[in-house]
N, C-alpha and C positions, 0 to 999 in steps of 0.2 A: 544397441543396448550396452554394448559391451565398453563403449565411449564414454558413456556417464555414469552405471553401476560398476560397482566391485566386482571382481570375477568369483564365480560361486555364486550367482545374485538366483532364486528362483521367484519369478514374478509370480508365481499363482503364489508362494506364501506371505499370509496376510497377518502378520505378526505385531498385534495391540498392544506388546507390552516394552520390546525392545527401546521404543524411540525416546522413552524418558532418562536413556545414558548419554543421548546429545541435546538433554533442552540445557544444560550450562553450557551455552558455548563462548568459553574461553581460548580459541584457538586464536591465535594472532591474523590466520588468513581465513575465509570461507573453503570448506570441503572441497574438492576440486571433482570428487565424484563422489557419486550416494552411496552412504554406509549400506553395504549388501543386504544386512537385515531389515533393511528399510523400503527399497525398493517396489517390496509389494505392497505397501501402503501405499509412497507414491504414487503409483500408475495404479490403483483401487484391484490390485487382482490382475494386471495387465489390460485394463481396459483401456486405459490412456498409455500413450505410444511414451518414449523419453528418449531425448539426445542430449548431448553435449552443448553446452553455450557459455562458460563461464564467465563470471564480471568480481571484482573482489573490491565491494564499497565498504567494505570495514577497515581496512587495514590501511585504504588511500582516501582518509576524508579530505583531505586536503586538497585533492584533486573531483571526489563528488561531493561536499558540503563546502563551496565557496558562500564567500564573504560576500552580501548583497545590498548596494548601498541603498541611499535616499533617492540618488537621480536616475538609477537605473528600475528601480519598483515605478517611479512615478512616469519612468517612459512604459514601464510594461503597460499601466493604467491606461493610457494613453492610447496604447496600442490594444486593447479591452474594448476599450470604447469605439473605437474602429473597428469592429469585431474583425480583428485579421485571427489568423491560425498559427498555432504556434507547434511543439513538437509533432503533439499527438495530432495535426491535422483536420481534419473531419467533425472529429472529436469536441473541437474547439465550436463549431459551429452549431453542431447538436444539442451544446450546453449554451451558448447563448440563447435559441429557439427556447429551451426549456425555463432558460430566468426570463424570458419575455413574458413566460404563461405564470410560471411561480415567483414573484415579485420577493426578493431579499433584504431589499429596502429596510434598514432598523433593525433588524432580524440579529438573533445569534450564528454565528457559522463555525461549524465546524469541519478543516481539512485533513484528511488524515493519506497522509504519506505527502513530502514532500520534498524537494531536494536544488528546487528552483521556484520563488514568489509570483508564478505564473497564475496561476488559479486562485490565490488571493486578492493577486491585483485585479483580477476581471470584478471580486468581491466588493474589493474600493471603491470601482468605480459604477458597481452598483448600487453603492450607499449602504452596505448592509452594517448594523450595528460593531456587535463584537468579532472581530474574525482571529479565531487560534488555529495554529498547525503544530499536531499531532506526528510527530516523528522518531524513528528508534533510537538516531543521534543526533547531535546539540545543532540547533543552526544556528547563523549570524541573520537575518532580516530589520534589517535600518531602518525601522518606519512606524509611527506615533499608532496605526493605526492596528498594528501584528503585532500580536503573542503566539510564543514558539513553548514548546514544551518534548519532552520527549518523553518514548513511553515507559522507561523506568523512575523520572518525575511523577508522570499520573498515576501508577499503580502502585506506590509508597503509599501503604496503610497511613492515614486520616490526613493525606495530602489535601490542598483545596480544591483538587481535581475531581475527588473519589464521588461526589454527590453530583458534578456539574451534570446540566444540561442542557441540549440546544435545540435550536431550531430549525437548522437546518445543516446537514452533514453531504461533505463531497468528498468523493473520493477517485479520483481519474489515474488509473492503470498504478492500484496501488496492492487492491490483495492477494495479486498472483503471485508477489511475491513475497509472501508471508509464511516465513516457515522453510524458507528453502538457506537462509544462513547468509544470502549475501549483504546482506546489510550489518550484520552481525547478532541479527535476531537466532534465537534458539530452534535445530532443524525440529521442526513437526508435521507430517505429512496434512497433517487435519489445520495447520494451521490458518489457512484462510478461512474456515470454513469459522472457527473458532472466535477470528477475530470480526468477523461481521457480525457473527451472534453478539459479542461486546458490544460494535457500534451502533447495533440497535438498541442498546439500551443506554445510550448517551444522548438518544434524542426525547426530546418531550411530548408531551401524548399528541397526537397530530402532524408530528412533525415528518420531514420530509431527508430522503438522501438520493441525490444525483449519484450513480454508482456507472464506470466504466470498466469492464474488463475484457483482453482477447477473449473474442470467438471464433468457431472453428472446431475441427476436430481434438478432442481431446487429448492433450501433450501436456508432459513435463518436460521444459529447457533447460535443465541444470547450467546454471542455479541460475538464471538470466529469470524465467519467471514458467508461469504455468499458460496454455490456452485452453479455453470454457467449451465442451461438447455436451455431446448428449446426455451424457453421463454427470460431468462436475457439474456445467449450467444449471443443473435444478437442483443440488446438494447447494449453492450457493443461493440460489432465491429461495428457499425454505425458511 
């Protein structure tokens, strides 16, 4: 504990109202440990364990939001279609099984978090219609087929984002880290929780979302991301 909270940190206190002094977050790097008052939010009461993991994607985009051209989307495609495995492993094959049953073909799609054209291009080369991703900072993706957006674009009052909807929403190992500041999103203990409730209502009535997140006992990694137990797992499918 003592690795990732502030010292002074009491995990049993569960303090609602503190965490709205870090939703501007203007710091140049991500927190390197959790604001003390925070802490029992995080870990819900101590129920989820927390260590240290730091990654600082805000301050080095330049090093996690590279420039993705034409012929390297059209090999990922390529490599889709040969359902190979790409970071997330396993993962990768889970979700193909799952477009074989729910057909994307023509479809809207929407990705939310991304930071590599991997999961779009399996999208391509599904045929699915419109494909956007949903991201906290700007991307580059080179291809006739992606639109990129970020989420201070879509949530600008009467933006052409503000009414969209889709068909179908994927999201692979994206909401654990939401709220915890490394990307340079705003710290909120509840934040995952928050933004899934939004992505549900970015789909249209019927509509479907491939969702991946660590499972496991329930952990906060500062600020690397969160893992899904007993505990978070059903506060997230709610």
């Amino acid at each position: 504990v003592e690795n990732a909270c502030e010292e002074g940190t009491n995990l049993d206190l569960v303090d609602y109202n503190d965490f709205e002094d870090y939703k501007d977050n203007d710091r140049v790097s991500p927190y390197p440990r959790v604001p003390g008052s925070l802490c029992g939010r995080y870990t819900m009461g101590g129920k989820a364990g927390i260590s240290s993991w730091y990654f600082d994607d805000k301050s080095k985009k330049e090093e996690s939001y590279k420039k993705r051209g034409r012929i390297e989307i059209d090999n990922f495609v390529e490599l889709g279609l040969r359902r190979r495995e790409y970071y997330y492993g396993a993962t990768d094959t889970y979700l193909y099984d799952a477009l074989d049953e729910y057909k994307i073909g023509g479809l809207s799609v929407l990705i939310i978090g991304s930071n590599v054209p991997w999961y779009e291009s399996i999208c391509i080369g599904r045929e699915a219609g419109r494909i956007v991703t949903l991201e906290y900072n700007e991307l580059s993706y080179n291809h006739p087929k992606l639109e990129t957006v970020t989420v201070q674009e879509w949530e600008t009052p009467g933006s052409a984002w503000e009414n969209m909807k889709f068909d179908v929403a994927i999201s692979i190992s994206s909401y654990e880290h939401d709220g915890l500041g490394r990307y340079g999103d705003p710290l909120n203990p509840d934040g995952d929780l928050e933004s899934i409730k939004k992505a549900r209502g970015w789909l249209k009535e019927g509509g479907i979302m491939f969702l991946s997140v660590p499972v496991g006992k329930d952990e906060v990694r500062w600020n690397e991301g969160r893992v899904y137990g007993e505990h978070r797992l059903k506060k997230i499918m709610e």
